[in-house]
C-alpha positions in Angstrom: 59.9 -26.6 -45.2 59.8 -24.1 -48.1 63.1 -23.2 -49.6 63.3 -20.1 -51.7 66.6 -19.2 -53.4 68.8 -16.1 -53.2 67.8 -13.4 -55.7 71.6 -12.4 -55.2 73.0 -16.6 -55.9 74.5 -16.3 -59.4 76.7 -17.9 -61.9 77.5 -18.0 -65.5 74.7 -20.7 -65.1 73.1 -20.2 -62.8 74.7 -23.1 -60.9 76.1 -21.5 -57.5 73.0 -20.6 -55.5 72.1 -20.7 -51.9 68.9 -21.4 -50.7 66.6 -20.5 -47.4 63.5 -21.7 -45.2 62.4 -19.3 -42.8 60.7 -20.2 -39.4 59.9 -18.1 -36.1 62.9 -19.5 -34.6 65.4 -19.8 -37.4 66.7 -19.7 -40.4 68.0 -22.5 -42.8 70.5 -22.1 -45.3 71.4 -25.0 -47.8 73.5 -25.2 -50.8 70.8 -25.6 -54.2 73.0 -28.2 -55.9 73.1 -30.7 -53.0 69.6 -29.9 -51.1 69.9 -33.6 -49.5 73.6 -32.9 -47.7 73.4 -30.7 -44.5 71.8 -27.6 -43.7 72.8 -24.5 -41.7 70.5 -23.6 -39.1 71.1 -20.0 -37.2 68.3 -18.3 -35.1 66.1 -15.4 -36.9 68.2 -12.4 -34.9 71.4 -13.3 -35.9 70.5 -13.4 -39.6 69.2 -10.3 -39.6 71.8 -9.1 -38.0 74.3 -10.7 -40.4 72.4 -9.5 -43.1 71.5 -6.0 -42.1 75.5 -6.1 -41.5 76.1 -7.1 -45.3 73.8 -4.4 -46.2 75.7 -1.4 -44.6 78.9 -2.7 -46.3 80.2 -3.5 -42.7 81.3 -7.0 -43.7 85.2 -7.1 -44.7 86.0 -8.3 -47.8 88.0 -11.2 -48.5 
């Protein structure tokens, strides 16, 4: 797999960053700082629609 990290992961340090792996089927999400502890694994559509969501400011904010 090749993991590339969020151009939008930040931190005073630089230290809270989420990372991804792209396949046909799905997309992988890990946490940079622990890239050995388990992954999140959802299928290509529903990221882009979660992200394409995020995008149009249709996610509510916490």
């Amino acid at each position: 797999m090749t993991w590339r990290k969020s151009t939008y992961s930040s931190g005073g340090d630089g230290d809270t960053c989420v990372e991804i792996s792209e396949s046909e089927s799905h997309i992988s999400i890990r946490d940079s700082k622990a890239p050995a502890r388990a992954t999140l694994a959802v299928p290509t559509r529903s990221f882009a629609a979660f992200t394409d969501a995020l995008k149009r400011g249709l996610w509510p904010e916490a």
